[in-house]
C-alpha positions, 0 to 999 in steps of 0.5 A: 277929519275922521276917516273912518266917517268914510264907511257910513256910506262906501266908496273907496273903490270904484264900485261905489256901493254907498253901504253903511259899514259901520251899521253892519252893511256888506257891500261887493267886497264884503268886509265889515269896518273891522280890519282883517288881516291874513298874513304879515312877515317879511317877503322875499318875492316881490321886484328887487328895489322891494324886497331884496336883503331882508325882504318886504313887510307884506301885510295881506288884509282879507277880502277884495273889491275886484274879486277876479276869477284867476285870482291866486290868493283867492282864499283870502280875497273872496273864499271859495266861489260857491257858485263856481260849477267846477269848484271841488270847494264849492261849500266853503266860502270863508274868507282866511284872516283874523279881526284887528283893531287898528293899534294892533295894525299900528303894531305889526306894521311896526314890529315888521321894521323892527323885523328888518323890512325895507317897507311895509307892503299894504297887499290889497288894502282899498277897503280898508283904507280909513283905518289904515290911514288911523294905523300909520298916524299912530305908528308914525308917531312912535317911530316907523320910518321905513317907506310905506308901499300901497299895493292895489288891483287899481280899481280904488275910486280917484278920492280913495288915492287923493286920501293917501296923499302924504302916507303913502311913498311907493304905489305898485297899481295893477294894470290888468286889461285894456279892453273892457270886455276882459274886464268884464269876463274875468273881473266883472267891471266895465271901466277898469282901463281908463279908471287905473290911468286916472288914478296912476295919474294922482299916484305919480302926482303925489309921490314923482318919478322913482327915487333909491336908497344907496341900496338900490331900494325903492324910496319913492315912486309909481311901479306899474305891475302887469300880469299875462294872461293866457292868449291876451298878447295883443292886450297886453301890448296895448298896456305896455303902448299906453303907460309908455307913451304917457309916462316914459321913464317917470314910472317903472313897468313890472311884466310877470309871467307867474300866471297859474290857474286857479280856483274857478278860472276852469269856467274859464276854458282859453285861461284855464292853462299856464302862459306860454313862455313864447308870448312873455318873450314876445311881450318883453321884446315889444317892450323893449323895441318901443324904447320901455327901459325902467322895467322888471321881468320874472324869470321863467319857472315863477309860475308855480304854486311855490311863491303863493304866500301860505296864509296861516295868520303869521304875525298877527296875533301878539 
């Protein structure tokens, strides 16, 4: 199968433009057929199983199908919103990254294990999942061993994940709303609930309940990542409520407190502020009191513009 037909008619994201980008067409997510890529290092801030010791081998691509209005690395997702009313940027819409083939991303997924990296971390990778796949058959082929992680806003279409069947060993979905209406306020998608759990579903499927080096690395397995919001205490409970009850300790739950506001979120008056401590202890508790044992927490004072990456195009050229 050749991979890269996918892209005649787009549907690896549950947007389901049906462009042709390898004619020139752009749909939501605006990226080409030609990989762009922000960033790939080693990265020391991700869940412990992830990136303790040497770190995570975090490769950032350009662009994304979610575009969400709070998002922290919005200058590699969607640019500057020229839209956005109380945007200072409001001229600039480029998207931060540089074009790749797909050897080269063999390659630098290849020099990161060389680097040491516990895994290679696909930070955002839906669009771009054709030529992902073409990159890690041929880096398997000259030797990358070490545990590929797929790290998405969950909004991949079901056949998207199927695809990953067999390439990927770690999934780290977000699970971001319950309710649609938030979806639709913040990211602008009515079907956000109920399409991550049928594709946390596939996901654990595929790769089963978590495994761990002697290390206490992650070597497989499905880590759900849910970040508070603002005033969206009742909602995130609901997402605590329904991955426990349907999985229970065959996944792991990441709850993060790391919620900054950003870019155009000041549209946004009841997000446009930081989180208050009182309602992540509140959510921890009610995790906890429900009977969530395999989890994460973030420890106060991640909420700062401290751990978002500088995308400056590390590691991407020769």
């Amino acid at each position: 199968m050749n991979y890269l037909d996918l892209l005649n008619e787009c549907t690896l994201c549950n947007r389901d433009c049906k462009v042709n980008r390898n004619n020139g067409e752009i749909g939501y997510c605006k990226a080409s057929n030609i990989i762009k890529v922000a960033k790939a290092s080693l990265h020391l801030w991700e869940e412990p199983p992830i990136s303790q010791g040497n770190g995570s081998g975090t490769v950032f691509f350009s662009h994304c199908n979610l575009k969400c209005v709070f998002c922290q690395n919005y200058n590699i997702s969607q640019g500057i919103n020229a839209n956005s009313s109380c945007s200072d940027f409001n001229k600039n819409t480029s998207v931060v990254g540089a074009e790749i083939s797909i050897e080269r991303l063999s390659e630098i997924f290849l020099e990161l294990q060389e680097k040491g990296a516990n895994n290679i971390n696909l930070v955002t990778p839906t669009h771009y999942v054709p030529q992902i796949i073409e990159a890690l058959k041929i880096a398997k082929k000259n030797n990358l061993t070490i545990p590929i992680l797929y790290n998405t806003n969950s909004y991949d279409s079901i056949e998207t994940i199927k695809l990953l069947d067999g390439y990927i060993d770690v999934y780290l979905p977000d699970f971001k709303y319950f309710d649609n209406k938030y979806s639709l306020k913040y990211s602008r998608v009515n079907d956000y609930a109920s399409n991550t759990i049928k594709i946390i579903d596939e996901m654990l499927r595929q790769v089963g309940t978590p495994k761990f080096d002697s290390k206490g690395n992650i070597l497989k397995g499905v880590i759900v990542r849910h970040l508070m919001l603002p005033g969206l205490l009742f909602d995130s409970k609901k997402i605590i409520d329904i991955l426990y009850n349907r999985y229970k300790t065959d996944i792991y739950i990441s709850l993060m407190n790391q919620y900054i506001p950003m870019f155009n979120a000041c549209d946004y008056p009841e997000i446009n502020k930081k989180l208050n401590p009182k309602h992540y202890d509140s959510l921890i508790n009610y995790a906890l009191d429900i009977g969530v044992v395999n989890g994460f927490i973030q420890d106060e004072g991640a909420n700062i513009s401290d751990f978002i990456p500088e995308f400056n195009l590390e590691g991407i050229e020769k």
